[in-house]
FIBALO-825130 format. One record per atom (N, C-alpha, C): residue in three letters; x, y, z. Coordinates in steps of 0.2 Angstrom, whole numbers, padded with zeros to 4 digits, always signed. Each point is the difference from the previous one (the first is absolute). Last residue first. Layout:
FIBALO-825130
ALAXYZ/...
end
This chain:
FIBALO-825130
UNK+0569+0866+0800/UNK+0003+0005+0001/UNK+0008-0009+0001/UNK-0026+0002-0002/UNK+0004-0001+0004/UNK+0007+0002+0001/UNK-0011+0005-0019/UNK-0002+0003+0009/UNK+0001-0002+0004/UNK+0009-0010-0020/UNK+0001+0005+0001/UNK-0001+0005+0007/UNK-0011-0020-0008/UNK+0009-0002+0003/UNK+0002+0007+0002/UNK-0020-0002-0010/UNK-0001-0002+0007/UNK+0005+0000+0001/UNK-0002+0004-0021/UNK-0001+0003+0004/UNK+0000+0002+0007/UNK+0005-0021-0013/UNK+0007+0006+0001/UNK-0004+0005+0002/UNK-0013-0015-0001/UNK+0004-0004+0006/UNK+0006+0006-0001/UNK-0018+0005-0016/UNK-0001+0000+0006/UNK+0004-0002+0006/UNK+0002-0006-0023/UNK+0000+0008+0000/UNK-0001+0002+0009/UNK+0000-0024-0006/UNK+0006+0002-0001/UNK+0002+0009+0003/UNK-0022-0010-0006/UNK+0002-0003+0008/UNK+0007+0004+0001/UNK-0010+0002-0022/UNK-0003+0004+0006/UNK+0002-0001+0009/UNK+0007-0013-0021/UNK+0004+0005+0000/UNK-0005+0006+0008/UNK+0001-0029+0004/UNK-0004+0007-0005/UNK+0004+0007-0003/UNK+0011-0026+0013/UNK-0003+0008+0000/UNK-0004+0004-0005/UNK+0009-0023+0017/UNK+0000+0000-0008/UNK-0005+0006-0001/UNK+0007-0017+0019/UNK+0001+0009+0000/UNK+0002+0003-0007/UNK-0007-0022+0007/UNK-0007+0005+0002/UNK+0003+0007+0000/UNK+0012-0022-0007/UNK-0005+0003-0008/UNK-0003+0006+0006/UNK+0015-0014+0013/UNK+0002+0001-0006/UNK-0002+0005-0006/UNK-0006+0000+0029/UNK-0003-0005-0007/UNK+0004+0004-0006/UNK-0003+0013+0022/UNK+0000-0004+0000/UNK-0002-0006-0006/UNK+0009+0025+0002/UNK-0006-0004+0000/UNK+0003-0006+0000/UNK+0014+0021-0002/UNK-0004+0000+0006/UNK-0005-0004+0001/UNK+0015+0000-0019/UNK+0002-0003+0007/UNK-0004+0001+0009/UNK-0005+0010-0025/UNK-0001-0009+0001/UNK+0002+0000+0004/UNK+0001+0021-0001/UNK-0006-0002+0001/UNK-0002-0007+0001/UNK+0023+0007-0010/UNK-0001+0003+0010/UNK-0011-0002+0002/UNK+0009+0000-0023/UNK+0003-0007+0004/UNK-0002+0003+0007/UNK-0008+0014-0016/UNK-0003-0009-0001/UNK+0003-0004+0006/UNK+0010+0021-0002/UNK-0009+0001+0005/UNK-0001-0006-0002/UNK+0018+0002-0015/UNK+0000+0000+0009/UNK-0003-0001+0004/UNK-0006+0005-0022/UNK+0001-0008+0000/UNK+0004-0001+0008/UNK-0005+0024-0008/UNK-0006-0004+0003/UNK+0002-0009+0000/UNK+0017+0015-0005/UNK-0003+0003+0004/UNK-0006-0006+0003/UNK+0009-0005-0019/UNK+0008-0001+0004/UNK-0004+0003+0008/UNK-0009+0007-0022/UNK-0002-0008+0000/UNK+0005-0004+0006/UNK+0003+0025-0003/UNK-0008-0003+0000/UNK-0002-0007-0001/UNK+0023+0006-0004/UNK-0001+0001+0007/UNK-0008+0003+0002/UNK+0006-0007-0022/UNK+0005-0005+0004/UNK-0004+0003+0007/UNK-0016+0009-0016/UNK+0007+0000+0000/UNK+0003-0004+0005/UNK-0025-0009-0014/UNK+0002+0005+0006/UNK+0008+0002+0000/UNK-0015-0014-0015/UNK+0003+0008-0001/UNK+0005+0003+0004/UNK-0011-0023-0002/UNK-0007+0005-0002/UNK+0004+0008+0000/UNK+0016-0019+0005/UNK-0003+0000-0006/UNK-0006+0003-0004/UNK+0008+0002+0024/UNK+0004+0002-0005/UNK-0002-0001-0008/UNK-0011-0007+0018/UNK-0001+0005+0001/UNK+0007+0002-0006/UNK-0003-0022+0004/UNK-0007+0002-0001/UNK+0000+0008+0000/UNK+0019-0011+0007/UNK-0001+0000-0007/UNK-0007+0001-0004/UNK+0005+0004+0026/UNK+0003+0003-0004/UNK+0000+0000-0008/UNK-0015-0012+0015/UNK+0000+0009-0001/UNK+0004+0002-0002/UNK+0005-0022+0003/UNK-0007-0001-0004/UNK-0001+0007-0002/UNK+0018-0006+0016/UNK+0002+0000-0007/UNK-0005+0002-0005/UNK-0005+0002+0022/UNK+0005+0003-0001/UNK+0002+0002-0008/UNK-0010-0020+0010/UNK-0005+0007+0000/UNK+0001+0007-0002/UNK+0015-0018+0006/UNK-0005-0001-0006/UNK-0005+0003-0003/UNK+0014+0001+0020/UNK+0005+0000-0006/UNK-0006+0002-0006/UNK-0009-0006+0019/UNK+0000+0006-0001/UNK+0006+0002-0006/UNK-0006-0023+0012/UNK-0005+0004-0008/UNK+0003+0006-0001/UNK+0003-0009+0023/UNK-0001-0005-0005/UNK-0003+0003-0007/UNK+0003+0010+0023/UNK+0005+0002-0004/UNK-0001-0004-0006/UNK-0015+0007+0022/UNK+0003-0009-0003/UNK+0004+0004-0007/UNK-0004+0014+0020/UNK-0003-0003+0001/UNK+0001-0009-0004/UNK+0010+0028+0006/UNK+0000-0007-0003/UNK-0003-0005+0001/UNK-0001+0027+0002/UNK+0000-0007+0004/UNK-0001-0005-0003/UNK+0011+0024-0009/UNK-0006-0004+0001/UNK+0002-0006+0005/UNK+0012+0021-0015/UNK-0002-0003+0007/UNK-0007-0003-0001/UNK+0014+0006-0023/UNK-0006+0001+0005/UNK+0002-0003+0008/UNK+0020+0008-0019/UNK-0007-0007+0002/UNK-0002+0004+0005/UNK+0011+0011-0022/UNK+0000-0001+0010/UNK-0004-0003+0001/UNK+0009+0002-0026/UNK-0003+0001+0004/UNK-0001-0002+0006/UNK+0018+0007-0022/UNK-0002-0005+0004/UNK-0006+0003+0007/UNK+0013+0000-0026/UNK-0005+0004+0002/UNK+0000-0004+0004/UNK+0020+0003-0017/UNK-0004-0002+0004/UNK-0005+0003+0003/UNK+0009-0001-0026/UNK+0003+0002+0006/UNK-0004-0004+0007/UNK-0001+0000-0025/UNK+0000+0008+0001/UNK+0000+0001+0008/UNK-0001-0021-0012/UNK+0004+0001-0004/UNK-0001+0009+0002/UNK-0009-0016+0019/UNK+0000-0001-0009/UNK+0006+0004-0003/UNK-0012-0007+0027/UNK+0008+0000-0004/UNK-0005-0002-0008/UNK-0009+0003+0027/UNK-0002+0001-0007/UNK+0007+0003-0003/UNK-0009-0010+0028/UNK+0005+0002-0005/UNK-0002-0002-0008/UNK-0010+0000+0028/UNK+0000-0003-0008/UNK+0006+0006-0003/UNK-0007-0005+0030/UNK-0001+0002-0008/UNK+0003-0004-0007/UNK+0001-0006+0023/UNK+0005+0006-0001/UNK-0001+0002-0007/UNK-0009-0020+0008/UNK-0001+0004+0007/UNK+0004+0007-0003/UNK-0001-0014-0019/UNK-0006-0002+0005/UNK+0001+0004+0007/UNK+0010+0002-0023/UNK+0004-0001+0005/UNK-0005-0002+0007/UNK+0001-0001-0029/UNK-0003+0002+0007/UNK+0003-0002+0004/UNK+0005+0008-0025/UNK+0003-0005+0005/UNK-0005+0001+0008/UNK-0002+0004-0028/UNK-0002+0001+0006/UNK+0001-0004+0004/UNK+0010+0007-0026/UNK+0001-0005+0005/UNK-0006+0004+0006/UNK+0002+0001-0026/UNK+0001+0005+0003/UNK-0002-0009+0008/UNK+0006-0004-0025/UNK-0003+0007-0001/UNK+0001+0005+0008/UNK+0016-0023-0011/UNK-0007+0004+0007/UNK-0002+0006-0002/UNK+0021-0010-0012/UNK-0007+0003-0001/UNK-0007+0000+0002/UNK+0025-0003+0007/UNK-0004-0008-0002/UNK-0004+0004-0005/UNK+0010+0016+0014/UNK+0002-0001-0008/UNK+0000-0008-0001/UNK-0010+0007+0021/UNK-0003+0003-0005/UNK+0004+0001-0009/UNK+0005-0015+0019/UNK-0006+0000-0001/UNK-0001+0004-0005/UNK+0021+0004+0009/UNK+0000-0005-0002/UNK-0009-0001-0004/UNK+0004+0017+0014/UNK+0003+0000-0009/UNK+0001-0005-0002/UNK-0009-0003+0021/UNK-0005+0004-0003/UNK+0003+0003-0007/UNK+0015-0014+0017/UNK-0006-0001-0002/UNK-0006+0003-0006/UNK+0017+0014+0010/UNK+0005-0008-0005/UNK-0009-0004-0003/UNK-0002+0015+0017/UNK+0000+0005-0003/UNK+0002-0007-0007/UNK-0003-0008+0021/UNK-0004+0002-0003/UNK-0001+0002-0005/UNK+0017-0019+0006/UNK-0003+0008+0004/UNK-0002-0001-0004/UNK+0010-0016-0007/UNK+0002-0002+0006/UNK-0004+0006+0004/UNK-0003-0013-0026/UNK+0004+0007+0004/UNK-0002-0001+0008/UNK-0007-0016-0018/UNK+0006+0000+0003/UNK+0003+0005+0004/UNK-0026-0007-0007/UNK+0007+0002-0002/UNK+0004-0001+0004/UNK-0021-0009+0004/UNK+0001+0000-0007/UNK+0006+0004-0006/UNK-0009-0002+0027/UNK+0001-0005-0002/UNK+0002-0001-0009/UNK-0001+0019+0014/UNK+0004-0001-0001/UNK-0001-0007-0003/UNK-0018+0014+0007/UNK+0004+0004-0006/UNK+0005-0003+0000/UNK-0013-0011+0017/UNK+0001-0001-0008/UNK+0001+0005-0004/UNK+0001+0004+0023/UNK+0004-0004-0003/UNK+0001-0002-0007/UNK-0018+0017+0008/UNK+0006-0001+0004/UNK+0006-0003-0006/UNK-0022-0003-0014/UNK+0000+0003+0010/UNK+0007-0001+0002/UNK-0010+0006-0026/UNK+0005-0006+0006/UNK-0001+0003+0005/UNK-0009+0006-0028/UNK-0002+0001+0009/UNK+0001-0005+0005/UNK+0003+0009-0027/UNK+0003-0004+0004/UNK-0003+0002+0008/UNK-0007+0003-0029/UNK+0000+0003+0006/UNK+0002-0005+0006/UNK+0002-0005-0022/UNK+0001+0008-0001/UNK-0001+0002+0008/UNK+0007-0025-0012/UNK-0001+0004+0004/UNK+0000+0007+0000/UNK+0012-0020-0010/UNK-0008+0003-0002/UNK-0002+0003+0004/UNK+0017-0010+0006/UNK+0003+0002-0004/UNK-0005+0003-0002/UNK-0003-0011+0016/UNK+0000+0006+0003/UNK+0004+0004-0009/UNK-0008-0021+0001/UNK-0006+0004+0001/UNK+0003+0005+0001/UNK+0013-0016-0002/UNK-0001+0002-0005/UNK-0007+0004+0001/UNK+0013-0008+0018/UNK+0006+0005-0004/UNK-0005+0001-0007/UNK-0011-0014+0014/UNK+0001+0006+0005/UNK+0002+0005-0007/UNK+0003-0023-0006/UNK-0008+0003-0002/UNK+0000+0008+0008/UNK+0018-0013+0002/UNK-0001+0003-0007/UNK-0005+0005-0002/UNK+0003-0012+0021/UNK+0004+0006+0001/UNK+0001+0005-0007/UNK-0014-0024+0004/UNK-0003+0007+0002/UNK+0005+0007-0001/UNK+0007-0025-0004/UNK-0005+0004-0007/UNK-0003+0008+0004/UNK+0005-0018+0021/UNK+0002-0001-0008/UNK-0004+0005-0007/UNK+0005+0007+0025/UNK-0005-0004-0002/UNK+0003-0001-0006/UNK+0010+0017+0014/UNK+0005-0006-0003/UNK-0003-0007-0003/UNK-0011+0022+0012/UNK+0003+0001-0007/UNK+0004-0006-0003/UNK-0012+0001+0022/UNK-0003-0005-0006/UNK+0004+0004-0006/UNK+0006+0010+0020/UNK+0000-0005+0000/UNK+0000-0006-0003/UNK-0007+0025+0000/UNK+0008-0005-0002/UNK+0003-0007-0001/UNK-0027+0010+0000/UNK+0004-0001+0006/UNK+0008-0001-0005/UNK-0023+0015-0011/UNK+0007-0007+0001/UNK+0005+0000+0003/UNK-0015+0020-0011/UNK-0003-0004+0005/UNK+0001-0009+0000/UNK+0004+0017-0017/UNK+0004-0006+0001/UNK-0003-0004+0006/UNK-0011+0019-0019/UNK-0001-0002+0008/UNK+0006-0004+0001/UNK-0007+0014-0023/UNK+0003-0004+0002/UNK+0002+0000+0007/UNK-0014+0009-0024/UNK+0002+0003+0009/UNK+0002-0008+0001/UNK-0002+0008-0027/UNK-0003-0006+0004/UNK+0004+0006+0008/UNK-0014+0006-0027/UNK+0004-0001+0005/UNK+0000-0006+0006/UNK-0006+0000-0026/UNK-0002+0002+0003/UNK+0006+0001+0005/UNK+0000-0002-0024/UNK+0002+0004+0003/UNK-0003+0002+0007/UNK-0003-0022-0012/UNK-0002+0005-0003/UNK-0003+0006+0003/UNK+0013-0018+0006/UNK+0003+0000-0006/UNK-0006+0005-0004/UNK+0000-0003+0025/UNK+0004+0005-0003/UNK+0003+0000-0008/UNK-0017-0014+0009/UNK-0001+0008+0004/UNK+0005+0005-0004/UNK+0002-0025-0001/UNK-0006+0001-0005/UNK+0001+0008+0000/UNK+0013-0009+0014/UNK+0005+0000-0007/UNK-0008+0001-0004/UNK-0002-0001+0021/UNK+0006+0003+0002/UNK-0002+0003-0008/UNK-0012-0021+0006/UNK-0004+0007-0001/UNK+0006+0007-0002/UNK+0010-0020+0002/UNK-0004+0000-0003/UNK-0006+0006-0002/UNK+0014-0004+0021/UNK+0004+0000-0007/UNK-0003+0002-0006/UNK-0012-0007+0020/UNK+0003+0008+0001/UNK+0004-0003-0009/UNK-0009-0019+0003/UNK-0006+0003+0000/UNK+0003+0009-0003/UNK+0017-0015+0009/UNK-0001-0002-0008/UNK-0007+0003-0002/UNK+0005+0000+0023/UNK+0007+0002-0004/UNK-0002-0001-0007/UNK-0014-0011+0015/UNK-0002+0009+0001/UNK+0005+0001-0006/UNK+0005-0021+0006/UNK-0005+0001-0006/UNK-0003+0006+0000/UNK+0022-0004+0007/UNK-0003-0004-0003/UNK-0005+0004-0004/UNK+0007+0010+0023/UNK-0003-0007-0002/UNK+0001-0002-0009/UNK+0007+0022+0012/UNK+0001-0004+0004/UNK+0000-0007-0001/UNK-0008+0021-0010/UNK+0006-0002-0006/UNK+0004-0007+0005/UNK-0020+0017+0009/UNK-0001-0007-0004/UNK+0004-0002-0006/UNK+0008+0014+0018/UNK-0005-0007+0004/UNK+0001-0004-0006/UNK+0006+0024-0003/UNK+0005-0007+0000/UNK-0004-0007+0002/UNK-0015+0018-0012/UNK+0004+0001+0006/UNK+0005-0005+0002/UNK-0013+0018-0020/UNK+0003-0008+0002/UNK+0003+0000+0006/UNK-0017+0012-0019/UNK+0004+0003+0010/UNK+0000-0007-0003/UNK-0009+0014-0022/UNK+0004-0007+0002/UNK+0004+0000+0009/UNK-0016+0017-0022/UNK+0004-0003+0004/UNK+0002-0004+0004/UNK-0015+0002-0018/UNK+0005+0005-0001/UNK+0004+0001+0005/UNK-0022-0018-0006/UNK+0003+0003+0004/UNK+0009+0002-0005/UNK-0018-0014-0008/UNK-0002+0003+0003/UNK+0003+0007+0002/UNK+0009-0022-0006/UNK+0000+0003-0005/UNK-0006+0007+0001/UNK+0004-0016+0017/UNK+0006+0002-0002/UNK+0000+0006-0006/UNK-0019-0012+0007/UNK+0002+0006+0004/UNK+0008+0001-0002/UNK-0008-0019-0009/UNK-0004+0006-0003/UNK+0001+0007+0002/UNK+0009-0020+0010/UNK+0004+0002-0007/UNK-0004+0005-0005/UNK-0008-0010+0020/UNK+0006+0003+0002/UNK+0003+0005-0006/UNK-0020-0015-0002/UNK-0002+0006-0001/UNK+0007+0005+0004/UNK+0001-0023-0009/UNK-0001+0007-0005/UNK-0002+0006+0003/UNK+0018-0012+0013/UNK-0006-0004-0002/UNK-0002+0007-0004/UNK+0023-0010+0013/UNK-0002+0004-0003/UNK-0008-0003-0004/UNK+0012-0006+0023/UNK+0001+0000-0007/UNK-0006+0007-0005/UNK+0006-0012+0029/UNK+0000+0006-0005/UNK+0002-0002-0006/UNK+0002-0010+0020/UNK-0002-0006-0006/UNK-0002+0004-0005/UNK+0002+0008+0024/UNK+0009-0006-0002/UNK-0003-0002-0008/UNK-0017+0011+0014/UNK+0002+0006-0004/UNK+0010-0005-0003/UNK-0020-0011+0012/UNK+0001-0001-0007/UNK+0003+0005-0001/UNK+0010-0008+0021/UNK-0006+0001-0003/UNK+0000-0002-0004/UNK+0019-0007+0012/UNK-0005-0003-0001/UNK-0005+0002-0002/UNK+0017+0011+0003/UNK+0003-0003-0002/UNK-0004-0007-0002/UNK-0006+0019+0013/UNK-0001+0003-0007/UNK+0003-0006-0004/UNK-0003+0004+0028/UNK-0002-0007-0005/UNK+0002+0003-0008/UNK+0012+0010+0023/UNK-0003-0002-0007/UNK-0004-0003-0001/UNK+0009+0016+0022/UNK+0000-0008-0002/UNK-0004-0002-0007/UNK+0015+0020+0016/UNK-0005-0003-0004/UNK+0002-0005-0001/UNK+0005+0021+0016/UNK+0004-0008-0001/UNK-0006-0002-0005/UNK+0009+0028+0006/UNK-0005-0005+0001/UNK+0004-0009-0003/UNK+0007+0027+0014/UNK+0002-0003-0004/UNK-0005-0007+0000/UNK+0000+0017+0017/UNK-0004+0001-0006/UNK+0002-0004-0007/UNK+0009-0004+0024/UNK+0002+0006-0001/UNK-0003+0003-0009/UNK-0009-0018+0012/UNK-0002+0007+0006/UNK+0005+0004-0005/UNK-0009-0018-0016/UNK+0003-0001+0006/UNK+0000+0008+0005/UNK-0021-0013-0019/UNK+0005+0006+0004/UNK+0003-0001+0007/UNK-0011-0015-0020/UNK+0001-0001+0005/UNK+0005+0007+0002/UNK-0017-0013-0020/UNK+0007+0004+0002/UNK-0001+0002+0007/UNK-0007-0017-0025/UNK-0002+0000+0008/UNK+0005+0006+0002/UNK-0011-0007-0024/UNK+0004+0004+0005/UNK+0000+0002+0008/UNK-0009-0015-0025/UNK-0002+0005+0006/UNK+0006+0001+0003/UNK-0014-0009-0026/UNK+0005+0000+0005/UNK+0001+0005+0007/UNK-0020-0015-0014/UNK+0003+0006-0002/UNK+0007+0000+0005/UNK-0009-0023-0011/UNK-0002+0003+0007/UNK+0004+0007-0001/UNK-0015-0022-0018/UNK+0008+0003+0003/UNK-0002+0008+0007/UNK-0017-0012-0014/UNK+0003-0003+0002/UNK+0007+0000+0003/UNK-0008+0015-0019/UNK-0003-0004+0004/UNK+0001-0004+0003/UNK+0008+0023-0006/UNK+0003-0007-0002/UNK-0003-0002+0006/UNK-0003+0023-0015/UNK+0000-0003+0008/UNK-0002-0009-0002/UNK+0015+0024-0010/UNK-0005-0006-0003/UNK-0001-0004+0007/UNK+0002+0027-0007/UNK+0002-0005+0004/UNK-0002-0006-0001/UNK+0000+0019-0016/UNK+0005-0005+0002/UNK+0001-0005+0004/UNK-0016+0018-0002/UNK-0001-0005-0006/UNK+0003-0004+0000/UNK-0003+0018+0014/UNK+0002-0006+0005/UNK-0001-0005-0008/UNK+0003+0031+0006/UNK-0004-0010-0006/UNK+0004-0007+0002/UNK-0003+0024+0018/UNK+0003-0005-0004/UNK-0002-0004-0006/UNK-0010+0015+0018/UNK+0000+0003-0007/UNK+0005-0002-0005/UNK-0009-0002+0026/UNK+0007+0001-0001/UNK+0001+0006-0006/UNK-0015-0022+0003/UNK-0003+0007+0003/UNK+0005+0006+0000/UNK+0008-0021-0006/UNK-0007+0001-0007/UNK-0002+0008+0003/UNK+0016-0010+0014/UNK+0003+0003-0006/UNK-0004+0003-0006/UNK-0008-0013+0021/UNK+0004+0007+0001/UNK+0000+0004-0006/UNK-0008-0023-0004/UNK-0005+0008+0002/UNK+0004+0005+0002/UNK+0015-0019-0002/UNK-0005+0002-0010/UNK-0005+0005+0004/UNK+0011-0009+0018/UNK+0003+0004-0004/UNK-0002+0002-0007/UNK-0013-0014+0013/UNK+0001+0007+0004/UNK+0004+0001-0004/UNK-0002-0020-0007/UNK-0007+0006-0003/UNK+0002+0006+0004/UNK+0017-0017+0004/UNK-0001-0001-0006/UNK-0002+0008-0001/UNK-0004-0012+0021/UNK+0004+0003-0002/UNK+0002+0006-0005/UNK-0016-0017+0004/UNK-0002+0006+0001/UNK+0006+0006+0000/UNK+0001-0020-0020/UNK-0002+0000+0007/UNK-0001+0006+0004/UNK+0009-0008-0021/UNK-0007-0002+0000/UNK+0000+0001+0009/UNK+0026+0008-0009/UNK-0007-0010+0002/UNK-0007+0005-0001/UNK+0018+0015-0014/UNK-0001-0002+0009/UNK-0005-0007-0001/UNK+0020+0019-0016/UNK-0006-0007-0001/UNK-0001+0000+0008/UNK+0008+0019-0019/UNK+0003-0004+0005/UNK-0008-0006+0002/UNK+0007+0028-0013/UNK+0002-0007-0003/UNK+0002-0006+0006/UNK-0013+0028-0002/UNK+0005-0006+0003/UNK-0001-0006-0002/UNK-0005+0029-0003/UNK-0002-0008-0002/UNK+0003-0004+0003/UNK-0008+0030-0004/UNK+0003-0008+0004/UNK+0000-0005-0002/UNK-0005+0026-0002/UNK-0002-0004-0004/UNK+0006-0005+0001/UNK-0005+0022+0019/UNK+0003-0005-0006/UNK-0003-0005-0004/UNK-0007+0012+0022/UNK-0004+0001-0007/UNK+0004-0001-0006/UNK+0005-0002+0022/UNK+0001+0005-0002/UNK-0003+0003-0005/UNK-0001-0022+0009/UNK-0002+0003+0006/UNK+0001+0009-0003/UNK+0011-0019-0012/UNK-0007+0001+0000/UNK-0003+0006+0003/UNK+0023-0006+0002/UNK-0001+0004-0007/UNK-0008+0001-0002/UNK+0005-0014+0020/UNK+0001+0008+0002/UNK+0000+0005-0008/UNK-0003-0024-0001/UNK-0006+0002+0005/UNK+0002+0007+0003/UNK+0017-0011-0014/UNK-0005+0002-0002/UNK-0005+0003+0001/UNK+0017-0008+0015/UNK+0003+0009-0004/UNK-0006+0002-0004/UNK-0001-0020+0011/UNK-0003+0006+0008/UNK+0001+0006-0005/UNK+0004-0023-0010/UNK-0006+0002+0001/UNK-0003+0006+0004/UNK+0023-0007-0005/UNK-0003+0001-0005/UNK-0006+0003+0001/UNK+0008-0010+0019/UNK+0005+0006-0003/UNK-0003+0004-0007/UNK-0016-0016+0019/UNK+0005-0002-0007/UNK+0006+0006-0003/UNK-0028-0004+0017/UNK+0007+0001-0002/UNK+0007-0001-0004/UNK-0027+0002+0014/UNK+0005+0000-0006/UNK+0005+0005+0002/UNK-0010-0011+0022/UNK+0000+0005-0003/UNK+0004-0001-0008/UNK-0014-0016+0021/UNK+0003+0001-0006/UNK+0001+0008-0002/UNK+0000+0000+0023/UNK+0002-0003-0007/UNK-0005-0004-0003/UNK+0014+0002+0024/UNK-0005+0001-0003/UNK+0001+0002-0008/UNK+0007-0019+0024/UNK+0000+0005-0008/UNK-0003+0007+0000/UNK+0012-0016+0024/UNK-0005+0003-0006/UNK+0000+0002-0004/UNK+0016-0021+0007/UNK-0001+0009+0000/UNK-0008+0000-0002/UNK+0018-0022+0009/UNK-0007+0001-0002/UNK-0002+0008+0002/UNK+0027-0008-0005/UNK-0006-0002+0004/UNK-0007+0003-0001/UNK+0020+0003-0012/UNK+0000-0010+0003/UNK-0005-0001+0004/UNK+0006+0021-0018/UNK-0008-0004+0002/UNK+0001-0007+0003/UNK+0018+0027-0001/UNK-0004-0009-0004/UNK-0006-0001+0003/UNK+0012+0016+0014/UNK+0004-0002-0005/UNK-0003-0007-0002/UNK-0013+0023+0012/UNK+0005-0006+0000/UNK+0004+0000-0003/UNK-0024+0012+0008/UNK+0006+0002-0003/UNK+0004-0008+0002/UNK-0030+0002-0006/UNK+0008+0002+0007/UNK+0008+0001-0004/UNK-0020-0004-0014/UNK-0003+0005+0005/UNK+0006+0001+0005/UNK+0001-0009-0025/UNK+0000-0003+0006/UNK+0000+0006+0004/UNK-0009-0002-0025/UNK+0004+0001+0004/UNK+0000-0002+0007/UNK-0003-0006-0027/UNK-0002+0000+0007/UNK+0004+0000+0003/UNK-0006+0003-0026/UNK+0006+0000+0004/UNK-0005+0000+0008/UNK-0005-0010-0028/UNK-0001+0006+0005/UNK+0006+0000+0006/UNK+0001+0000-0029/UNK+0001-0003+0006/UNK-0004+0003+0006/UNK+0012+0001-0028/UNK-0005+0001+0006/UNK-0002-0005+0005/UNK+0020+0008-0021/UNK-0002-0004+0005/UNK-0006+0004+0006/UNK+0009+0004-0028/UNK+0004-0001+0007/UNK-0007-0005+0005/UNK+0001+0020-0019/UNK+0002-0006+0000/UNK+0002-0004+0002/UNK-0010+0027-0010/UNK+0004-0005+0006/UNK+0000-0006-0002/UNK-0007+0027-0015/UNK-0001-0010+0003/UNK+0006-0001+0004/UNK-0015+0024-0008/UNK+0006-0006+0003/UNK+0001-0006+0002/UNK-0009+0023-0019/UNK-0003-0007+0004/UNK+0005-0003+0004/UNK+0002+0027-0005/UNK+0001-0007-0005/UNK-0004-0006+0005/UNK-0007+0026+0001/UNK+0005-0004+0003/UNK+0000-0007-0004/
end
């Protein structure tokens, strides 16, 4: 399998124990759990035995070091992470409302992952690795954006690959400079993976079938659409493959995207065909949604093999 590098933002997240809307009033937590978009897909390209990496920065702090041991224990090369003294890792408050839909509260705008740059040994990892996940987040800020970029253009100028995540509210599409840098990563882009909606933030076509010709005579290699309660969908150049979501009990849905993305790209590039890489990255997701905590449903292949046995008999 090629090496994979990430880039982006880490963080921990804590959760509120009761159900709501916000934090105006005084909640229970629990938590720290790692966490970051970037940091759950590589912690899952780990967890499989993939050759992993990640480009990103945290405070000197407890925070910080939980997510450096996760990811160290995981099988991640953390060579990239630079831990910045004197500065604070970033976090994630969140709060579930009854109808399952969640409220957050950020600091990132105040960690050290806002002050991301490029350092040698980022820059070593770049020339390291043959493949390249990028997730819209870190195209969000400035100074992520110019790290991802960067790496992008090292990776691919010597014929590596790049997977691209847009995991990005609409809403911030109209930030300044980001709707570009969106449009120019997806130009480089061989593998395409959007939830829902976002198969449309980037085109113009107005349905699905419009959407996915479009996408793929950009030159996308091959599109995987996850559909998070209704399964996934797999679009290349030889047609469709789509797979049945799992039943499960939902418990925190935070990362499953991601986990989702990690097994797939992780498992695609070591071989596997579209709908063996498309099969089991579903059991990624439906397994991260049954745990509590962004990084704790992050899978083994053994883990994976047996939740679809078990799925099975049950029938």
């Amino acid at each position: 399998m090629p090496k994979i590098l990430t880039v982006g933002e880490i963080l921990v997240e804590l959760i509120a124990t009761t159900k709501g809307d916000g934090f105006r009033e005084a909640q229970p937590l629990i938590g720290p759990y790692p966490s970051g978009a970037p940091a759950i897909f590589v912690d899952q390209v780990g967890r499989l035995g993939g050759k992993a990496a990640i480009i990103g920065r945290v405070g000197d702090d407890d925070f910080g070091h939980l997510n450096i041991a996760r990811l160290a224990q995981d099988g991640v090369d953390i060579s990239g992470i630079e831990v910045a003294s004197g500065e604070v890792t970033g976090c994630a408050f969140v709060r579930y409302r009854k109808d399952g839909s969640r409220s957050f509260v950020f600091t990132m705008a105040q960690s050290a992952t806002a002050t991301l740059s490029i350092t040698s040994a980022g820059a070593a990892l770049m020339e390291s690795c043959e493949h390249i996940h990028i997730m819209g987040t870190a195209l969000s800020s400035p100074g992520m954006a110019e790290v991802a970029l960067e790496a992008v253009s090292r990776v691919k100028a010597r014929g590596g690959s790049l997977s691209f995540d847009p995991n990005i509210r609409p809403e911030i599409l109209d930030s300044p400079g980001l709707r570009a840098r969106l449009d120019g990563i997806l130009a480089r882009t061989d593998i395409f993976l959007p939830s829902g909606h976002e198969l449309f933030l980037l085109t113009g076509a107005r349905d699905e079938p419009a959407a996915i010709r479009d996408l793929l005579a950009r030159g996308i290699r091959e599109i995987v659409l996850k559909r998070g309660a209704e399964g996934a969908s797999h679009f290349d150049a030889n047609g469709r493959t789509d797979i049945a979501p799992h039943e499960v009990e939902e418990i925190d849905p935070t990362g499953a995207g991601d986990c989702f993305g990690g097994a797939f790209v992780a498992l695609r590039l070591a071989g596997a065909s579209p709908l063996e890489a498309l099969r089991l990255a579903n059991a990624a997701g439906a397994r991260a949604v049954a745990r509590t905590g962004p990084m704790e449903g992050s899978s083994t292949r053994e883990e994976l093999d047996q939740f679809l046995a078990d799925y099975r008999t049950d029938g």
